[in-house]
N, C-alpha and C positions, 0 to 999 in steps of 0.2 A: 975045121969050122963047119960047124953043121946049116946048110941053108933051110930057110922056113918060106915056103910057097902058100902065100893066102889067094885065093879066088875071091873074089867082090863081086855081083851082081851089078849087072848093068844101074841097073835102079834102087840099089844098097843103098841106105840113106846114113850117110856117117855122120853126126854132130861137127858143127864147123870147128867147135871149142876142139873138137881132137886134135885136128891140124894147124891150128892156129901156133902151136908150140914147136911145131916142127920145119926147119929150113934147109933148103937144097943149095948147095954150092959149084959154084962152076967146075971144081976141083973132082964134081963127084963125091965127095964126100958130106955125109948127111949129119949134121951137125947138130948136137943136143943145146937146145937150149932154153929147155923147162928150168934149167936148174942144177940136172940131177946129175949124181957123180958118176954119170956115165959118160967116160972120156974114150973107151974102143973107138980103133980107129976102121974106117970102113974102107974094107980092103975090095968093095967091086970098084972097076976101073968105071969112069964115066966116060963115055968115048964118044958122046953128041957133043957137035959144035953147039950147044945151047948157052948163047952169051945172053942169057936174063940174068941180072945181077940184081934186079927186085926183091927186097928183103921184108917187106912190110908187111900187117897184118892184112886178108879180106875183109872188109867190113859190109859187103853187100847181102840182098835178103837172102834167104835159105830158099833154094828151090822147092822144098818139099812143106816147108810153114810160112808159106806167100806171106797168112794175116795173119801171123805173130802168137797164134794163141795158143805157142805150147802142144798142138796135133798137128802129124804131119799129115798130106793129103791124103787121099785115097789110091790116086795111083803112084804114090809113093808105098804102097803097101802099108797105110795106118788110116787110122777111124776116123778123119775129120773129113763130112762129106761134102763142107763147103769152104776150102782153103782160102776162099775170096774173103766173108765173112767173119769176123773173129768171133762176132756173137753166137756163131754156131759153130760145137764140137759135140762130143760127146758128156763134155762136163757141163754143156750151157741147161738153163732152164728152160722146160719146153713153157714158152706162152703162146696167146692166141692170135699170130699173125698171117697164118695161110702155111708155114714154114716149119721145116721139120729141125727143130732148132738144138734138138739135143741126140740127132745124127743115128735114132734107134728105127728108121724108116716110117714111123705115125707121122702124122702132121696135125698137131695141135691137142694130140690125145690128151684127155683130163682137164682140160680149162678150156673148154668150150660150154655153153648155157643151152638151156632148154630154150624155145620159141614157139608161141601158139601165135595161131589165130585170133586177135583180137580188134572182132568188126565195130564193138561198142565202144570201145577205148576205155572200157571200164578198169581198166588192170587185171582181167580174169579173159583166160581164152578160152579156145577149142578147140579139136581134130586133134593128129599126128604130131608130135613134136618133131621141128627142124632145130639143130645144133651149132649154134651161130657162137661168135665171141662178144657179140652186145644185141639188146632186144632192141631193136628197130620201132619206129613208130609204128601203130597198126596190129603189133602186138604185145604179149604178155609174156612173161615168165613163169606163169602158171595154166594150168588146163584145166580149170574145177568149174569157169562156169557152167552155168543149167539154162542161160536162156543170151545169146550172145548177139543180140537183136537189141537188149534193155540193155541201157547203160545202170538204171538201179539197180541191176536185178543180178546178184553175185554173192559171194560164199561169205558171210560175216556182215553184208547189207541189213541194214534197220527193215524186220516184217513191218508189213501194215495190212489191215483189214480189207483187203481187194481182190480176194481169192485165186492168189498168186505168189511163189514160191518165191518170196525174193532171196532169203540169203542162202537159198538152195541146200535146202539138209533134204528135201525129201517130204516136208511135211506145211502145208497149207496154212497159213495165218498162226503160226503158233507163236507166242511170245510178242501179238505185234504189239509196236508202242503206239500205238491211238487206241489199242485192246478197251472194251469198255466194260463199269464194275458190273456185276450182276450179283444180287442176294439171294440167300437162301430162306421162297418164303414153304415154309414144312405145313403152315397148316393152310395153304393153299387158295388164300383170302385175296389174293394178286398185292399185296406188300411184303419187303423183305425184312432180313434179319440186319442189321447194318452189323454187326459182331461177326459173320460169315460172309465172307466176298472173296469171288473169285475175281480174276480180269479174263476176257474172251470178246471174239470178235462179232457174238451170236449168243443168246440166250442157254444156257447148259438146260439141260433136265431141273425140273425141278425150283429156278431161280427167274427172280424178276428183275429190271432195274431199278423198282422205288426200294428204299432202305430205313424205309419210316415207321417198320412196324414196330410195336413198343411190346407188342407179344404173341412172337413167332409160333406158338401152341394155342391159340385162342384164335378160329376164325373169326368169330363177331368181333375181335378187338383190332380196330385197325385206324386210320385215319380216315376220316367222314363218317365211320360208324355211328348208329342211333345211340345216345347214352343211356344208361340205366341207372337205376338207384340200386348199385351193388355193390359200392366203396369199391369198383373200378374202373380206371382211364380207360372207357370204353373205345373213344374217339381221337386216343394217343395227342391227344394237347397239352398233357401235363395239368391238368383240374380233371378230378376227381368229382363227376356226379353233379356235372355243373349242367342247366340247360337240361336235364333229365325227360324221356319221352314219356315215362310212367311216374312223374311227381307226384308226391300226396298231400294233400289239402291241410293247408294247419288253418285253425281258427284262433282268433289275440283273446287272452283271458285277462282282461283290466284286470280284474281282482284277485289272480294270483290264487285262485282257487283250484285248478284244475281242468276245468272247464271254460270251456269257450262258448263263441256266439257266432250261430252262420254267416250274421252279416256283414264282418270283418275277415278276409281271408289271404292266406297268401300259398305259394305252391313251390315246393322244394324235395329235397331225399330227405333232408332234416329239419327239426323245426326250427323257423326263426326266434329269436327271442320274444319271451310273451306270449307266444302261440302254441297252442298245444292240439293235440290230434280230435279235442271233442268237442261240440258243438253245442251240446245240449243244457248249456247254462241258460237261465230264464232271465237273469237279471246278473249282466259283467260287471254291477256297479258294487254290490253287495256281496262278499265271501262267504255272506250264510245263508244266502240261495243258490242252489245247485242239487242235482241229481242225487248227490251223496249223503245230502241233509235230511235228517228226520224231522217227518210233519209237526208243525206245534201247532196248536189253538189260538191263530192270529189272524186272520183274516189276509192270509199270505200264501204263494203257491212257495215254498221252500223249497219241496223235492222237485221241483219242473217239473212234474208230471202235465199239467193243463189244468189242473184239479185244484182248488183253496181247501187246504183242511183235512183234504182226504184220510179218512181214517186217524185224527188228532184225535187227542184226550178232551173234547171240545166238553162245557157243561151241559150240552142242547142237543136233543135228535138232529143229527143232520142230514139234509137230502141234497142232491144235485141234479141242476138241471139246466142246459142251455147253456154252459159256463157260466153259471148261479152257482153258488154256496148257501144253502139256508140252516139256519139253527130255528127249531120249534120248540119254541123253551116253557116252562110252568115250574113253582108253581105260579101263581096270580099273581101279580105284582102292578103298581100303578103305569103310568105311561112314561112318567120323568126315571122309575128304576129299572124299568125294561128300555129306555134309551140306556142310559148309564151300564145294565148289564149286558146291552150288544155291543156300547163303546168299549169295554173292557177288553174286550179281546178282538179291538179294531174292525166289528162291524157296525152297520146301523140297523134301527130298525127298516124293517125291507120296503123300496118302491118297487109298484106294479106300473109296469107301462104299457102291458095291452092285455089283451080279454085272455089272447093265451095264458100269459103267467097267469094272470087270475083266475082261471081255471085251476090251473095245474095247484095253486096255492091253495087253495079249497079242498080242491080233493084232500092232499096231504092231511091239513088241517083235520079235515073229516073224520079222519083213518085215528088220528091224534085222540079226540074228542076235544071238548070243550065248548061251549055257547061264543065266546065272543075271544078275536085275535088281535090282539095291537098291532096298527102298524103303521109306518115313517108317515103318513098325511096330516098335517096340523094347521091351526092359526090363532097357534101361541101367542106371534110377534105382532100380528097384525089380523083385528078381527075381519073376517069373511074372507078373508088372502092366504086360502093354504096353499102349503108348500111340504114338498117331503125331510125326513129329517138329514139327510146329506146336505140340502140347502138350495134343492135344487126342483125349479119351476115341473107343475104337470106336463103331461101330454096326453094322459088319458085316465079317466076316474069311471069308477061304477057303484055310485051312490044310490043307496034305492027311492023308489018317488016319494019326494017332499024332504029329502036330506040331502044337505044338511039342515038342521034346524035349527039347534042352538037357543032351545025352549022344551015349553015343558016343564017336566019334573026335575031336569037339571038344566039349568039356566047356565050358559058358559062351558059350552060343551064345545070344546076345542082340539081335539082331538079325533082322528077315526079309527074303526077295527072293522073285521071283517065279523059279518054279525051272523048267529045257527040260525036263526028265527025268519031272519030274511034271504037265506040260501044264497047265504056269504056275500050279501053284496054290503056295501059300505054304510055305517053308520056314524054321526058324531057324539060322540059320549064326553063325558065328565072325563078330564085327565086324571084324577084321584080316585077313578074306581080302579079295580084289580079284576087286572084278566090275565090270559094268556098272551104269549106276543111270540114275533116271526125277525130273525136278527137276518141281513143277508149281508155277503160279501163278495165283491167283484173283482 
């Protein structure tokens, strides 16, 4: 029989399951009793008095895995470097408790957090980061603030217009939200474009805060601007040409002629109805007096010129004078057909009201020829009561001395002219002789 010498190490760690199967006998003989069909008999003599007759298993802890966790200790020659602890071997997870719990000599490597500085309590620090397993009050888990004084004042923080970095990118009032609009005014009138707006904390280049210009290429066009009569909102009110500072004068034409009368007036860019841009109507009651009318032979100013007749188709030399019209008519006729042919064409025969006109009536006459003039002074209706033939009382005669007379060779001499013989002063004649006569029109 061949013997087999093992060596064991003092501090060999054998599994207790090994020996649990195996039992010693007082006899010396080591007895199988796993099972197995090994019946050899053990032929070393046992020769101690060793009367333990205990045959039971151990069931006490393992000196080498005190807490149970499967590693034996370390100075059992294996990896578990805390035999107390079961929660630490080399299979444990390392977490963040001060304790090297997965027995690789780190203490807490990989699950420890960042820690700043954080004097404001804002959630954002600063300085060096320390390595902690929970951020403590006082500080932050992050290190980005820019200002750790201000509790507003942090990475992601609302800007505002106070020329201060609050959510710290680097750059001053950008994006703040109290940002205020400002317009683009281009034609530099100090109103903006409301269609162009920026937001900024400060006026940009070029931009105001009113947004009321209605036309950002037109300086003179703005809000308060003077209006003009140019069909545009000068004054951005939305009316066109209203209140104008250069309005033109219309005059009201009653008659629908074309023409107006100064006396009536109104003032706009366009005419009001009725009113039209001219003035020079003589009479707005009548459509066929106005500037545009050709003169006729009526004892009427038609064309407004200031002038009766001027230049008509009249039957009679006409002269003018003093705004007089006269017609110097022939041939002879009596004093009832030379009324009758000045009524015709709406004059009468002429009154003289002072030494002027009769003067001037003379003369003409003169240039004319003829001895004797009819003219409006009668006392047709009432003997010794003349009156001119409009109807209307003297105010001044120049009859020569001892005329009227009303005798004579013609008895009923009712009528006067202007006589060659007495250097045109006034005469009464017979209304049935035939002379020349003078029609005037006023």
């Amino acid at each position: 029989m061949k013997l087999l010498l093992v060596l064991v190490p003092a501090c060999l760690y054998i599994p207790k399951s090994a020996v649990e199967n195996r039992v010693v006998t007082d006899s010396g003989v080591t007895a199988d009793t796993n099972g197995d069909a090994d019946t050899d008999a053990d032929t070393d003599a046992d020769t101690d008095a060793d009367a333990d007759t205990d045959t039971d298993a151990d069931t006490g802890p393992d000196p080498c895995d005190v807490d149970g966790d499967g590693y034996p200790a370390q100075s059992c020659g294996w990896p578990d470097c805390n035999d107390a602890e079961a929660a630490v071997s080399p299979a444990a997870i390392e977490v963040c408790d001060g304790v090297d719990n997965n027995c690789d000599g780190n203490v807490d490597e990989g699950v420890t957090v960042a820690e700043y500085v954080d004097s404001d309590e804002d959630d954002h620090g600063v300085g060096e980061p320390a390595a902690v397993c929970t951020v403590g009050p006082g500080f932050a888990a992050v290190g980005d603030d820019c200002n750790d004084a201000d509790a507003s004042v942090y990475p992601g923080a609302p800007e505002y217009c106070n020329s201060i970095d609050d959510d710290c990118n680097g750059v001053v009032d950008d994006n703040a939200v109290d940002a205020a609009a400002w317009f683009e005014d281009a034609d530099v009138d100090g109103y903006g474009d409301r269609a162009d707006m920026v937001l900024a904390c400060s006026a940009p280049a070029g931009r105001v805060a009113d947004d009321s210009d209605c036309d950002d290429a037109v300086a003179t066009v703005h809000p308060g601007a003077p209006e003009y009569c140019n069909s545009i909102d000068d004054d951005c009110d939305g009316v066109v040409d209203e209140d104008a500072v250069d309005p033109t004068t219309w005059y009201l034409d009653a008659d629908g002629d074309g023409y107006g009368v100064a006396t009536t007036t109104a003032l706009g860019c366009t005419a009001p109805a009725g009113y039209v841009a001219d003035n020079t109507d003589c009479d707005d009651a009548d459509a066929a007096e106005n500037p545009g009318v050709a003169e006729a032979c009526d004892g009427v100013d038609e064309n407004c010129d200031g002038v009766i007749d001027d230049d008509a188709p009249c039957p009679c030399a006409l002269e003018y004078d003093g705004g007089h019209t006269y017609q110097f008519c022939g041939p002879s006729v009596t004093w009832a057909d030379a009324k009758l042919a000045c009524n015709t064409y709406n004059y009468d025969l002429v009154t003289i009201n002072d030494a002027t006109e009769q003067a001037y009536l003379w003369a003409i006459a003169t240039d004319y020829g003829g001895t004797v003039w009819w003219i409006g002074y009668n006392d047709i209706a009432s003997e010794g009561h003349f009156v001119w033939d409009d109807g209307s009382a003297s105010t001044y005669t120049d009859w020569y001395t001892g005329e009227p007379s009303n005798s004579g060779m013609y008895p009923g001499e009712d009528c006067a002219g202007l006589t060659g013989y007495l250097d045109g002063q006034w005469n009464d004649a017979d209304c049935t002789a035939t002379t020349y006569y003078i029609c005037e029109a006023e």
